[in-house]
C-alpha positions, 0 to 999 in steps of 0.5 A: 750490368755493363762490363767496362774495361779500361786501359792507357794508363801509365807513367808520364811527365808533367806536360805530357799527353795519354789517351785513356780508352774504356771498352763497353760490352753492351749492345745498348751502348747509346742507351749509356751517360759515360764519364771518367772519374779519378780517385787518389789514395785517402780522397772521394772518387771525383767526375772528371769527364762525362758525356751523355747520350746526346753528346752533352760534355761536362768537365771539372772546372780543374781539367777543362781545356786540358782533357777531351772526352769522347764516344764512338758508339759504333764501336762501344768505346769512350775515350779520354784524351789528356793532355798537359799533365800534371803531377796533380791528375796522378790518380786511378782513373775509372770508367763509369756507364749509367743507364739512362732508363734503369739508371743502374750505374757500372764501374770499370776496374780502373787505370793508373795515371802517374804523372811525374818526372 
């Protein structure tokens, strides 16, 4: 199992910018789909971002154009970079890695993104 640790979460204004980062320790880090998701109190987790092994990028259709996933696996990080907040993206936001061959999926501790003014 992969350790993730995420941070960059915070209090912002609507309009504003953050850049989320997810720190992996794995040395097989290319053999990992990411992805960032989101859950507010009393609602299912939901994908945000993912991005595959082979740089595929997908994103809810409520994010596109607004938010930027992206990897460096020299370095075993993937990022979320979100720009025009707002109110509605206030959530814990979670880092998640799948293994592309076990399929076994990991999970970070997540973030909190607040987005008021």
């Amino acid at each position: 199992q992969v350790q993730l640790v995420e941070s960059g979460g915070g209090l912002v204004q609507p309009g504003g910018s953050l850049r989320l980062s997810c720190a992996a320790s794995t040395s097989r880090f290319p053999l990992y789909n990411m992805a960032w998701y989101r859950q507010t109190p009393g609602n299912m987790r939901e994908s945000v971002a993912e991005i595959t092994t082979d740089g595929t990028i997908n994103y809810v259709d409520s994010v596109k154009g607004r938010f930027t996933i992206s990897r460096d696996n020299a370095e075993n990080m993937v990022y979320l970079q979100m720009n025009s907040l707002k109110p509605e993206d206030t959530a814990v936001y979670y880092c998640r890695a799948q293994n592309r061959l076990t399929s076994i999926v990991s999970w970070g501790q997540g973030t909190l993104v607040t987005v008021s003014s």
